[in-house]
C-alpha positions in Angstrom: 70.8 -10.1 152.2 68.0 -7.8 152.6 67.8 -4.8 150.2 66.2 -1.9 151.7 63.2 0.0 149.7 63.7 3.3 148.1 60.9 4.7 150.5 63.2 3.4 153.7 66.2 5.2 152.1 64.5 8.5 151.9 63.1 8.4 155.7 66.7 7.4 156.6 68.5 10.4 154.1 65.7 12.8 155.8 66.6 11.8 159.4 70.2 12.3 158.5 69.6 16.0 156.9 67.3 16.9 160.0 69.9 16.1 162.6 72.9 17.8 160.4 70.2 20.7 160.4 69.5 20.6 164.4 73.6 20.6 165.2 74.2 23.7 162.8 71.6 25.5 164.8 72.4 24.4 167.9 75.9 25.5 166.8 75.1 28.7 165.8 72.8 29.6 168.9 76.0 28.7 171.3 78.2 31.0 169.0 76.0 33.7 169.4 75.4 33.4 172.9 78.7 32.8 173.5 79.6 35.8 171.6 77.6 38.5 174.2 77.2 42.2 174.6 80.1 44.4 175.0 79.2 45.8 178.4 82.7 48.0 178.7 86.5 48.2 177.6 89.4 49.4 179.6 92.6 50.0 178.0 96.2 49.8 179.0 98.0 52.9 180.0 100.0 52.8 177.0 97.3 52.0 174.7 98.6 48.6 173.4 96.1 46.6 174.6 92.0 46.1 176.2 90.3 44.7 178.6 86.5 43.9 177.1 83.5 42.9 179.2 80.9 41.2 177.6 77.9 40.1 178.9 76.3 36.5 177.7 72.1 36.2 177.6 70.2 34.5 180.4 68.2 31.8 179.8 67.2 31.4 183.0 66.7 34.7 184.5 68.2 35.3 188.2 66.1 37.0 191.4 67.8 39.6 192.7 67.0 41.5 195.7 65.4 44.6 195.7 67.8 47.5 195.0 70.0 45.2 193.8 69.9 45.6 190.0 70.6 41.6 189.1 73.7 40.1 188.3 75.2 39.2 185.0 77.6 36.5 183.8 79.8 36.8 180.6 83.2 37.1 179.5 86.4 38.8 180.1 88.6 39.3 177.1 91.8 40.6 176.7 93.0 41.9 173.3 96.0 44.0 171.1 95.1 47.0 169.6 95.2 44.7 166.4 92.1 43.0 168.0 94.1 40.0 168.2 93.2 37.9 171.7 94.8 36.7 173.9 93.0 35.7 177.0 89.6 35.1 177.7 87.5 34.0 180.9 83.8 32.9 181.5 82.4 34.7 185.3 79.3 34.1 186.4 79.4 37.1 188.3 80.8 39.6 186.0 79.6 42.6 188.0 81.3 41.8 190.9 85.2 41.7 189.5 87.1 44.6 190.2 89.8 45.9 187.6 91.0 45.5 185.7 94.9 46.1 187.0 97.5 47.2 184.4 101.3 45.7 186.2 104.4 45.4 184.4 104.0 42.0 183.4 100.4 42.2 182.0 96.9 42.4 183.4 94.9 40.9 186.5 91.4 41.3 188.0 90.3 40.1 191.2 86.9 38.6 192.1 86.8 35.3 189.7 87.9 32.0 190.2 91.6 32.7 188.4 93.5 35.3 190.0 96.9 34.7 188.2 98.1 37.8 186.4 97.8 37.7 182.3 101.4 37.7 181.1 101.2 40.2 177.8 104.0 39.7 175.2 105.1 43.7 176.1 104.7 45.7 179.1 101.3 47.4 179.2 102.4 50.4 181.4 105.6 51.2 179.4 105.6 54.4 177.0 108.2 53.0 174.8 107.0 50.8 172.0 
């Protein structure tokens, strides 16, 4: 059996520490990306819960036509007025979706890939609490 020098055991501790140190960063740059801009917030009619747009950073930045201001991708969030969530939704073209839609049963927006309804555990129209 071969015993491995102390000098090999410190090249192998340091590899170890440099890729723990590479995933925590890599970690936190996705957290704060994913994390965004608040761009705007819509609440319901009876105040119980928002609708929060956030916008994510490009990395690779998109052309856009003259007159056409560029387009954004980021997130759709839906929360109480406790701020606790309950829904959220990657777009890659946030700028395009139009709501959101306050119904009886909860909240919708059209112009993204899911166009299901978000069921709310109250109404967000009714007055009553």
């Amino acid at each position: 059996m071969k015993i491995k020098s102390q000098e090999a055991l410190v090249r192998q501790r340091k590899r170890w520490i440099k890729l723990a140190l590479l995933l925590a960063i890599i970690a936190g740059c996705y957290l704060w990306w994913k994390q965004g801009k608040l761009i705007s917030e819509t609440w319901s009619p009876n105040k119980q819960y928002v609708v929060r747009e956030y916008r994510t950073f490009e990395f690779i930045p998109r052309i856009a036509m003259p007159g056409d201001g560029g387009h954004y991708s980021g997130y759709m969030r839906v929360y109480n007025r406790d701020g606790k969530k309950f829904y959220e939704e990657y777009s890659d073209l946030l700028d395009f979706i139009e709501g959101p839609f306050w119904a009886k049963e909860g909240v919708y927006w059209m112009g993204n890939d899911n166009q299901d309804i978000v069921r709310l555990p109250t109404s967000p129209v009714d007055s009553r609490f």
